[in-house]
C-alpha positions, -999 to +999 in steps of 0.1 A: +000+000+000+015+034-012+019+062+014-013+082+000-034+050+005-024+043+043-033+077+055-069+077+040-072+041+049-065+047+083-096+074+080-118+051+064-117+076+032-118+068-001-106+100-020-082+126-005-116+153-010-135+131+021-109+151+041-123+184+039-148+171+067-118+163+089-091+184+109-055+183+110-029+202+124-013+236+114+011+259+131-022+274+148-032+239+161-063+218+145-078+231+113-099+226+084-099+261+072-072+256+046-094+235+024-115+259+014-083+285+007-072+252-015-103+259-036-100+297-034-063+292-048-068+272-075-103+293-088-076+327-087-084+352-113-059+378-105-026+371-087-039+393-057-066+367-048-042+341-058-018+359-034-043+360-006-054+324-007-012+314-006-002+326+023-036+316+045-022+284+032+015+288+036+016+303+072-005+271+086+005+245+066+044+246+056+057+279+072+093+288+065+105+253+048+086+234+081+055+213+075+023+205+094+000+174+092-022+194+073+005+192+044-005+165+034-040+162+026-031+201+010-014+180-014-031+152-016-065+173-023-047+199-048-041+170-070-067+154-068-089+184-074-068+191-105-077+160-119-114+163-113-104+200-135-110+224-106-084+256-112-075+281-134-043+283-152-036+313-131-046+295-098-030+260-107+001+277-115+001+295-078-008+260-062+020+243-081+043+269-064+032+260-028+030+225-035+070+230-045+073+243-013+057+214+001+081+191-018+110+209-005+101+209+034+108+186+065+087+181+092+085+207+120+097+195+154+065+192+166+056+167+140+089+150+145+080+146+185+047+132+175+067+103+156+059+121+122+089+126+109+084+106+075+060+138+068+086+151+039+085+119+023+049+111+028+036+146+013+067+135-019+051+101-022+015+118-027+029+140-052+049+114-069+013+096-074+000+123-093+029+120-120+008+119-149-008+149-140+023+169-137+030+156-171+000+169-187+008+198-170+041+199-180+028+207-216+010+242-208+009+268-228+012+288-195+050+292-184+038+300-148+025+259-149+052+245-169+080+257-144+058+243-113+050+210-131+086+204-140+099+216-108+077+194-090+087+163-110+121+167-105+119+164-073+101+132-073+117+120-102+151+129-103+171+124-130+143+109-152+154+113-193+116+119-201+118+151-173+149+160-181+138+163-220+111+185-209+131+207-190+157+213-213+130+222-236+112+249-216+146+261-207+156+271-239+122+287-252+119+326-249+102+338-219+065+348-234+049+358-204+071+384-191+056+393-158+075+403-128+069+372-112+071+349-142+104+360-148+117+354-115+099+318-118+120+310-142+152+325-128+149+303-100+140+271-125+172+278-153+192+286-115+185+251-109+197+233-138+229+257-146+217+278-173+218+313-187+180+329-179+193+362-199+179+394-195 
């Protein structure tokens, strides 16, 4: 049984959606709240209610590089949500960022004292599972997407040819979308695999 499985097994839930009726803990203690900022994130029409939703999300759920229990049904729904086609390309791209930063985290020391300290690979495995949608995403038209996808599935698929071949293509395009932020999107992503970003 995969790591996604076990923890809504052990709930008695069948998709990672049955959580929203559930709490889980944040840095403010037990919460359910961040569910519905999921939804609000990933329906963003404009980067200010994208920005809003973000960081109710970020400063409960994985503040400053430390995650919470609650990181993982974050992921776990965001996915699975994105499959069902909730989001935006705007919103998913947003959601994509956080979930990098989800991917990127280890468990807070509260976790770790709770014997949760698997919480950084747990919330990797639940992303890894969703692959083929990271793929699909992977082939956007929207750059703010593509750099999430690809970021995402490098870190839980490292060193994959198919991955690699996708990110040396979207490395070597010209930026499009030329937005303050896109731009320092893909900064960080050509950073990342050695590259020139230009100007």
């Amino acid at each position: 049984m995969d790591e996604s499985n076990r923890f809504l097994a052990e709930r008695g839930l069948h998709r990672w959606s049955d959580c929203e009726s559930l709490s889980f803990r944040t840095v403010m203690g037990m919460s359910s709240s961040f569910f519905t900022w999921i939804k609000l994130l990933l329906e963003a029409h404009t980067d200010e209610e994208a920005l809003e939703a973000y960081w109710h999300i970020s400063n409960h759920v994985v503040v400053q590089g430390r995650l919470f229990e609650a990181a993982e049904p974050t992921a776990g729904c965001a996915l699975e949500w994105m499959v069902d086609g909730a989001g935006n390309p705007l919103g998913v791209g947003w959601m994509l960022d956080l979930l990098v930063e989800i991917a990127y985290g280890e468990p807070d020391s509260t976790e770790v004292a709770l014997q949760n300290d698997d919480l950084d690979e747990r919330c990797r495995s639940v992303i890894h599972g969703y692959a083929n949608v990271l793929f699909r995403l992977a082939g956007s038209d929207e750059e703010f997407v593509v750099f999430g996808a690809l970021e995402l599935l490098t870190i839980v698929l490292p060193d994959q040819e198919p991955v690699m071949d996708l990110v040396h293509a979207a490395r070597d395009r010209p930026l499009r979308q030329k937005t303050p932020y896109i731009h320092k999107r893909f900064v960080r992503f050509t950073h990342q695999f050695d590259c020139d970003p230009g100007s």
